[in-house]
C-alpha positions as CSV (number, residue, x, y, z in Angstrom):
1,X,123.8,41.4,110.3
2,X,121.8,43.8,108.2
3,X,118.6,42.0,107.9
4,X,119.0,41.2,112.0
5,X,119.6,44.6,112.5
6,X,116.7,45.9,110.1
7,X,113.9,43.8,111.6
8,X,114.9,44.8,114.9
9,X,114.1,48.6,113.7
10,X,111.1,47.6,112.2
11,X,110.1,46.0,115.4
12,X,110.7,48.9,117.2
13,X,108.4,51.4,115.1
14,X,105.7,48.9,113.9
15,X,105.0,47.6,117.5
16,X,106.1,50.0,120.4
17,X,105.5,53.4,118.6
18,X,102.6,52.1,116.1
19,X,100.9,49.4,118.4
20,X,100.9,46.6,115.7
21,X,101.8,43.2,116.5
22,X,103.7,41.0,114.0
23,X,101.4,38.0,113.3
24,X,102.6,34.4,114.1
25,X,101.1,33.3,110.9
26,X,103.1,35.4,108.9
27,X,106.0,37.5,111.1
28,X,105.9,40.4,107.6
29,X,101.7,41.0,108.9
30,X,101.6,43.2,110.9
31,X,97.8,44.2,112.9
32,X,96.3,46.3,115.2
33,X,92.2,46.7,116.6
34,X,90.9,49.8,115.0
35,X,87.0,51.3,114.7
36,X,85.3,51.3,111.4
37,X,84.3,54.6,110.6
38,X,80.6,54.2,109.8
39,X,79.2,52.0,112.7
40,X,82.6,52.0,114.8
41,X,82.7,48.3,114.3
42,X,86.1,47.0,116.2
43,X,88.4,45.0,113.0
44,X,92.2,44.8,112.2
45,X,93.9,47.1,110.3
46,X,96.5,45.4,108.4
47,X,100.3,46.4,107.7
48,X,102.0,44.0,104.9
49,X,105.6,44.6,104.6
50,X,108.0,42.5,102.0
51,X,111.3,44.2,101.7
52,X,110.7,48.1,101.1
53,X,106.9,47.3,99.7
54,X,104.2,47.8,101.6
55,X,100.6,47.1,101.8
56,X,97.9,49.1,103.9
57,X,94.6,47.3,104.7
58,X,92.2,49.9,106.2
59,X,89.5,52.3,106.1
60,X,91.9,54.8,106.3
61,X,94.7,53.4,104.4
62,X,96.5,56.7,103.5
63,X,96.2,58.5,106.2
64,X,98.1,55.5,108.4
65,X,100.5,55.2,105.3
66,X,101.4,58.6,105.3
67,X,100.8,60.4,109.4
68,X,102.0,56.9,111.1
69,X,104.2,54.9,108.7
70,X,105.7,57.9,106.7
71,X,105.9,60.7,109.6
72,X,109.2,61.0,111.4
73,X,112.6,60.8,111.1
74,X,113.1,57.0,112.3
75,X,110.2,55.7,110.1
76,X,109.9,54.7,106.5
77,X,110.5,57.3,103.3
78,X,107.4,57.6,101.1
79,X,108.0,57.9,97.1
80,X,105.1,60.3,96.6
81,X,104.4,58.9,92.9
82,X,104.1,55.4,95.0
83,X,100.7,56.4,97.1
84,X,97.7,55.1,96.4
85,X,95.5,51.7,95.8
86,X,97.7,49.4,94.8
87,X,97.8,48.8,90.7
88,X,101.1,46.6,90.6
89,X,103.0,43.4,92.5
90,X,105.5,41.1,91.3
91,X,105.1,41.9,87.8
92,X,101.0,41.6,87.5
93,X,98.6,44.0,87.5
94,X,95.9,44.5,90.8
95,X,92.5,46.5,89.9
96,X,89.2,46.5,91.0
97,X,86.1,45.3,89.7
98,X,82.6,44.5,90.1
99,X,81.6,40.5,89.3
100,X,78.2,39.1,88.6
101,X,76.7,39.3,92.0
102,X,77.3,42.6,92.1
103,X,79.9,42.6,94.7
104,X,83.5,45.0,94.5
105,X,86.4,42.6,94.4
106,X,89.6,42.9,93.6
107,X,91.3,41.3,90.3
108,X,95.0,40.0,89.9
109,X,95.9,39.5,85.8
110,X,99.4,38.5,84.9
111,X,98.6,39.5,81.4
112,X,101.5,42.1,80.6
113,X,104.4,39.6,82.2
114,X,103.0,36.8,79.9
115,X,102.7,39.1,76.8
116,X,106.4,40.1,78.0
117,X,107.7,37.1,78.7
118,X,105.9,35.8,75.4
119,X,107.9,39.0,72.9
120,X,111.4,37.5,74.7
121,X,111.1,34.4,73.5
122,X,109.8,34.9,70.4
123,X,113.1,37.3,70.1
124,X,115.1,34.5,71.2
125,X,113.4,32.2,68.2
126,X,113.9,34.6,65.9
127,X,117.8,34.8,66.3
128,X,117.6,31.6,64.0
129,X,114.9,32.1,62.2
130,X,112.3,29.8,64.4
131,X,109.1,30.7,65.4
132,X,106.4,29.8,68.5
133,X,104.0,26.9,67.4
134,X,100.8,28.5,66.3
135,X,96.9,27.0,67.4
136,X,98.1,25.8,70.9
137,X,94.4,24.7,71.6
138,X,96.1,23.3,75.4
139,X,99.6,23.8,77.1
140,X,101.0,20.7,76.0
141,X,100.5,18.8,72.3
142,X,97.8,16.2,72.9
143,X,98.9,12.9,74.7
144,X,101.9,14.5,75.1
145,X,104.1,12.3,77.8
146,X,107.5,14.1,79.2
147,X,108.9,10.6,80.7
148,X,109.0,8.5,77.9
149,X,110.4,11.0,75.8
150,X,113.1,9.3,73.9
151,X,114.1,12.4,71.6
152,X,118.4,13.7,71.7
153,X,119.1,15.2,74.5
154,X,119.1,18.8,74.0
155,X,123.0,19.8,74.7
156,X,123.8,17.4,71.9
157,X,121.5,19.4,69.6
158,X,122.0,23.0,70.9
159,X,124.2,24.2,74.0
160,X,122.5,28.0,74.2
161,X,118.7,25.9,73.6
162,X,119.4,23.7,76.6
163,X,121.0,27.0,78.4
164,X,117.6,28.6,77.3
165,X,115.2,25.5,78.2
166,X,116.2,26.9,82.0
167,X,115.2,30.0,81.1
168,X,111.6,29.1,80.1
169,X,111.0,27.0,83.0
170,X,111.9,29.8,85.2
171,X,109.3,31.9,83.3
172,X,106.6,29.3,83.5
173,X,107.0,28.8,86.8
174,X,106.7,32.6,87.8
175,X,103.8,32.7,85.4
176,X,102.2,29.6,87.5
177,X,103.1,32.0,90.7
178,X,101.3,35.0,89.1
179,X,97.7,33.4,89.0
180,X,98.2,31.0,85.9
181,X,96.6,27.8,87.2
182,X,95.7,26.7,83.9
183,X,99.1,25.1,83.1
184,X,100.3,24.6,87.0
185,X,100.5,20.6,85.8
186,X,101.6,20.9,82.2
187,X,104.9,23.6,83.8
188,X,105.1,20.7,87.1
189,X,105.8,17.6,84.3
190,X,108.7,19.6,82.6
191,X,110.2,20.8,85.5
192,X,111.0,17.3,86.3
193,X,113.6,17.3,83.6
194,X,115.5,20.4,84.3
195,X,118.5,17.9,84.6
196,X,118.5,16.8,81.4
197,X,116.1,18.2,78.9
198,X,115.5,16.7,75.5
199,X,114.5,18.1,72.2
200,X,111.2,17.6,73.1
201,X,110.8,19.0,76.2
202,X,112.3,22.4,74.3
203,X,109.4,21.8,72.1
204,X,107.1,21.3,74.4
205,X,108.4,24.8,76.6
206,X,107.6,26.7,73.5
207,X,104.2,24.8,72.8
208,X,103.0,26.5,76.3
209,X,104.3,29.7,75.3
210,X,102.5,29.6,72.2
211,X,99.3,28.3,74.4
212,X,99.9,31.7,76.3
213,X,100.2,33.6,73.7
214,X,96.8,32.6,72.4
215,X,95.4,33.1,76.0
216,X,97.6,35.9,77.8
217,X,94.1,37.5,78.6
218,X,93.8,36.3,82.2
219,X,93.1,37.3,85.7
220,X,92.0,35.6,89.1
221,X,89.6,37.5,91.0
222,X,89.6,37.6,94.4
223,X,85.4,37.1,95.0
224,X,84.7,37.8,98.6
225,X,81.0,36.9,97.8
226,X,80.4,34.1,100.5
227,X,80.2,30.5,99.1
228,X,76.8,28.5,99.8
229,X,77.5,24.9,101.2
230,X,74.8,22.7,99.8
231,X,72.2,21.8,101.8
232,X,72.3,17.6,101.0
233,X,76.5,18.1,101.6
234,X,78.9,17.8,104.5
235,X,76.3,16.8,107.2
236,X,77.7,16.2,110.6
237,X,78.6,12.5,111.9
238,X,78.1,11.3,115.1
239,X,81.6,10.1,116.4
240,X,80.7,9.5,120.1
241,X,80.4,5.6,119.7
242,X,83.5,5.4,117.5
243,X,86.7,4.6,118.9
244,X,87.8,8.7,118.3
245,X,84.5,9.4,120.4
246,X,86.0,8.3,123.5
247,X,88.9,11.0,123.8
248,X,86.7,13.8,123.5
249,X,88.5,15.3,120.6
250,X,87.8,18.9,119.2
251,X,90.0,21.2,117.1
252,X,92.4,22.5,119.2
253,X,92.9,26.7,118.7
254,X,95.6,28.8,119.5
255,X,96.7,29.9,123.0
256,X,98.3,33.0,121.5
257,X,95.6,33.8,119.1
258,X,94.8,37.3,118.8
259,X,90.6,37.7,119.4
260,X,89.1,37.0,116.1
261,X,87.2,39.8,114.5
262,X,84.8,40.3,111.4
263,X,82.8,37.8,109.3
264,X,83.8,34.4,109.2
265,X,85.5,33.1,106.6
266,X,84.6,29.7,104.8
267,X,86.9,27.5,103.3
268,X,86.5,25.0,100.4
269,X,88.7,22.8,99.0
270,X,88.9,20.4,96.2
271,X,91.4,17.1,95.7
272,X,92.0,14.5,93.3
273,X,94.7,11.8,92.3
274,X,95.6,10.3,89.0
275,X,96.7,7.1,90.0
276,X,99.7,5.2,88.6
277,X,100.0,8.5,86.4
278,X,103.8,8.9,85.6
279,X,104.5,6.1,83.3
280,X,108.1,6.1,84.1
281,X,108.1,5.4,88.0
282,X,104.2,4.8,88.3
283,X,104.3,7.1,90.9
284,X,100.4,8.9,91.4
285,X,100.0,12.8,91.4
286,X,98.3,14.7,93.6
287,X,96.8,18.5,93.0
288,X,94.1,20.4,94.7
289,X,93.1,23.3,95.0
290,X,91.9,25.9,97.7
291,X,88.7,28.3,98.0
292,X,88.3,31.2,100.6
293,X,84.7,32.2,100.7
294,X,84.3,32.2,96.3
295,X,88.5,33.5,95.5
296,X,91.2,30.9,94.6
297,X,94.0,31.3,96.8
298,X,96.1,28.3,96.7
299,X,96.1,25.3,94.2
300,X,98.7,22.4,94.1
301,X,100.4,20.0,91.5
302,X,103.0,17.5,92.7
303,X,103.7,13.9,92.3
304,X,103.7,11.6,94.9
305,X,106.9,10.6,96.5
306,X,106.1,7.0,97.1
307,X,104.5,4.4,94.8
308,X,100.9,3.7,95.6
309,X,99.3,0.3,94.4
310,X,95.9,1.3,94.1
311,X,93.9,4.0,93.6
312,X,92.7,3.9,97.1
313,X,96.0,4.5,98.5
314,X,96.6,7.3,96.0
315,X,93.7,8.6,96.5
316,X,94.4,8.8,100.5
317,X,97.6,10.6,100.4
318,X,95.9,13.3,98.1
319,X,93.4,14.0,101.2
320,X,96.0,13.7,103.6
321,X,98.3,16.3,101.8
322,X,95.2,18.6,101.4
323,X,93.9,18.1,105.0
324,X,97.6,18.9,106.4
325,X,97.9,22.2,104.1
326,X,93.7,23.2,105.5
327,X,95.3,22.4,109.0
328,X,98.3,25.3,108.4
329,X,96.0,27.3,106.4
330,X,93.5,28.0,109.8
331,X,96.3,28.5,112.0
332,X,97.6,31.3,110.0
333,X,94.2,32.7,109.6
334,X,93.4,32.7,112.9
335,X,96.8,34.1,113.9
336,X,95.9,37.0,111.8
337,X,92.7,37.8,113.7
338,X,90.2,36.0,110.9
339,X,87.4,34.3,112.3
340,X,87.2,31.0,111.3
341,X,83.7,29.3,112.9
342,X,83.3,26.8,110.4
343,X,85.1,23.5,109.0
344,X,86.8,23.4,105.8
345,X,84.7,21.8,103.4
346,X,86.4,19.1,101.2
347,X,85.4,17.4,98.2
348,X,86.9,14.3,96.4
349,X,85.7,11.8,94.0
350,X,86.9,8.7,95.5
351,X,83.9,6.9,96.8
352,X,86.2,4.2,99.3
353,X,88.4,7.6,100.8
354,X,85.1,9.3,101.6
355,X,83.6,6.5,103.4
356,X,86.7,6.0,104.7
357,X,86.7,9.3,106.3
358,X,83.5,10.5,107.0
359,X,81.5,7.2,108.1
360,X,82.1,6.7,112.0
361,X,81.6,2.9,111.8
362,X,84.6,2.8,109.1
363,X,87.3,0.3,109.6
364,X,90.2,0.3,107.5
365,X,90.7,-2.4,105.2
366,X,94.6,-1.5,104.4
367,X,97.0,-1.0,106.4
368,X,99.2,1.0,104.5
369,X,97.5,3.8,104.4
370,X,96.6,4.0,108.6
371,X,98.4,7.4,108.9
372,X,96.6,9.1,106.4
373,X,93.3,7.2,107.3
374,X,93.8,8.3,111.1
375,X,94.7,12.0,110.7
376,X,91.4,12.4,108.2
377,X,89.4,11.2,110.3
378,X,90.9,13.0,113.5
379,X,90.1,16.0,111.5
380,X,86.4,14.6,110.9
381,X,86.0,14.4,114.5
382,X,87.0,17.5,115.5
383,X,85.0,19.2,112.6
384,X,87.9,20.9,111.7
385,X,86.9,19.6,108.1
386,X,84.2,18.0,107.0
387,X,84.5,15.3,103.2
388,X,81.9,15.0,100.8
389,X,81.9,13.2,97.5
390,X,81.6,15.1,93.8
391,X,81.8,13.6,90.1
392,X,84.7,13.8,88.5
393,X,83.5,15.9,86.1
394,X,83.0,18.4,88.3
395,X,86.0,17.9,90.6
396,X,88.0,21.0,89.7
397,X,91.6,19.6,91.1
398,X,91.4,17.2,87.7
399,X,92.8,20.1,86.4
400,X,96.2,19.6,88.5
401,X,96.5,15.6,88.1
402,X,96.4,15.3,84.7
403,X,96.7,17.3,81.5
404,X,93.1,18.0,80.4
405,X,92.3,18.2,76.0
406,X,90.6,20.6,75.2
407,X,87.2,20.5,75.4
408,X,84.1,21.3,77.6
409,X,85.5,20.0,80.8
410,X,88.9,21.4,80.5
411,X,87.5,25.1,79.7
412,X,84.8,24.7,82.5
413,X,87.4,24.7,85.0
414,X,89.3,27.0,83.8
415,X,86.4,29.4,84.1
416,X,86.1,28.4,87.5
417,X,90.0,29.9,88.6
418,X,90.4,32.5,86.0
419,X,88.7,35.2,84.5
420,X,87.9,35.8,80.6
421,X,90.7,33.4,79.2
422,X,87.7,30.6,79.0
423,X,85.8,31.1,76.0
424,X,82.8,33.3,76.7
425,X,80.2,30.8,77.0
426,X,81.6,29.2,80.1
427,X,81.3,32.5,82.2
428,X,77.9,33.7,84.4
429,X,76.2,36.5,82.2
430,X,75.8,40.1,84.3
């Protein structure tokens, strides 16, 4: 096969006439131990390839692009106009800046694919003489439920509308891809009717869009600016009298990991639940989202697939789902060569789940949720992550349970994943 027969030449250049190794994390990283060239510090140099794309990562970026990568008759052809930092992937646009620390980072706005994607539908409308909805203050109209939707089903009112509905999902969802966090839950609810969409949830689709046009203005920097733990957060527990204490667990690492190198990265993330949330099934949602050092680089809407009866439950299959995507997020970082020293921080704002998980004399109380319970606090244990309690209103994975109004909260958080869309107020001054 082509692709068989195409990783097997990439194989051969990358790793017996380059020296990089394919990562185990991520089989398109590629990484090799070079010398910094101030202080001849050993690191990785980094090789990202997707397809005919690729992505340097070191000091001397160009010259490996263009003497190793681009030399020879067996290697890869260079499109001259192509070289240099990058400025463009997947349709949004990569610069960099300088935050409010004071510290070079690299930024990642979607802003011309929404304004893009915004002028096609508003050519669409236009066709018959519709418009967007104008003063989207959120994604969706306020209290605004997709399940109970009882409006005609949308191939009764318009064939090419419910042909289109598709369309705007697609959109929304590669819009959510692109850095859009803001509306990960509000574009999650809709999806769920891709089957059979109603009137509403057209009007709905095109309330976001008119939301985005309002705010196209956004990007996610990528702050490498280490993040403080709090001193009074996330202390140690003594789990040698427990009944974990006995097996001597710790976190166990990688045979096959390559030797880490660099500063240590540390990981925070934070999870929530809205119980009992989908009024249809009374199923409970579960978002969270995922800090590395102060840069968003992973967030999460999804509802649950089985019905919980209490918050508790919920609650516990939120942390669970988090801990298990933390567990595959340090394995691929440390099959990449990152140093990863310290636990993953985790926050929640269930008081019973965080007993439940951090306090060694703990017994569980319900027996329904003993898988979850146990692989927390395995986790706990091994200090592979550590939970600590935070108010709600300050629990930024609210933002991917429920659909926020407008308001204080809802703009605070925002603030906290993306760059100038939050009204100016809500942002550190430089």
């Amino acid at each position: 096969a082509a692709g068989r027969d195409y990783w097997h030449h990439l194989r051969n250049v990358m790793k017996n006439k380059l020296g990089f190794t394919s990562s185990r994390g991520d089989p398109d990283v590629w990484f090799r131990e070079s010398r910094r060239n101030g202080d001849g510090e050993p690191y990785y140099e980094y090789v990202l390839i997707y397809t005919d794309d690729i992505l340097v990562i070191s000091d001397n970026a160009e010259s490996v692009l263009r003497n190793e990568l681009g030399s020879g008759f067996d290697k890869f052809e260079l499109k001259e106009e192509s070289i240099g930092p990058p400025s463009q992937y997947l349709g949004g646009k990569l610069s960099l800046v300088e935050t409010s620390n004071n510290t070079k980072a690299w930024q990642f706005s979607s802003s011309q694919y929404v304004q893009e994607a915004v002028r096609n539908v508003e050519k669409y409308l236009a066709e018959t003489g519709r418009i967007l909805p104008r003063k989207c203050l959120t994604p969706l109209s306020s209290n605004y439920r997709p399940e109970i939707d009882t409006s005609q089903e949308l191939h009764e009112v318009d064939e090419a509308d419910a042909a289109f509905f598709h369309s705007l999902i697609g959109m929304l969802r590669w819009i959510v891809e692109l850095g859009r966090a803001d509306i990960c839950i509000e574009v999650s609810l809709l999806s769920h009717h891709l089957a059979l969409p109603r009137r509403g949830h057209f009007d709905q689709a095109l309330h976001i869009f008119g939301y985005l046009r309002a705010h196209h203005n956004a990007a996610m920097v990528f702050d490498p600016a280490e993040w403080n733990v709090p001193a009074t957060d996330f202390q140690k527990q003594d789990w040698n009298y427990s009944v974990y204490g006995c097996d001597g667990l710790t976190e166990e690492l990688p045979e096959d990991m390559p030797k880490p190198l660099g500063k240590s990265m540390r990981m925070h993330v934070y999870v929530d639940s809205d119980h009992a949330g989908d009024s249809l099934t009374r199923r409970s949602r579960t978002g969270f989202v995922v800090f590395l050092n102060s840069a968003p680089i992973y967030w999460f809407s999804k509802r649950q697939t089985s019905c919980e009866t209490s918050t508790f439950g919920s609650e516990f299959i939120a942390m669970k789902t988090a801990c298990d995507y933390v567990k595959g997020l340090r394995y691929k970082l440390r099959m990449m060569g990152v140093r990863v020293d310290e636990p993953t921080y985790i926050y929640g704002d269930n008081q019973s789940v965080l007993a439940n998980t951090s306090n060694p004399g703990s017994t569980l109380k319900k027996k329904s949720a003993a898988i979850a319970y146990h692989f927390v606090r395995e986790g706990c244990v091994k200090d592979a992550w550590r939970t600590h309690y935070i108010d709600t209103n300050h629990n930024v994975a609210d933002l991917f349970t429920k659909a926020l109004p407008s308001g204080e909260k809802r703009w605070r958080f925002v603030s906290y994943l993306l760059a100038y869309v939050a009204p100016k107020q809500f942002y550190p001054t430089t």
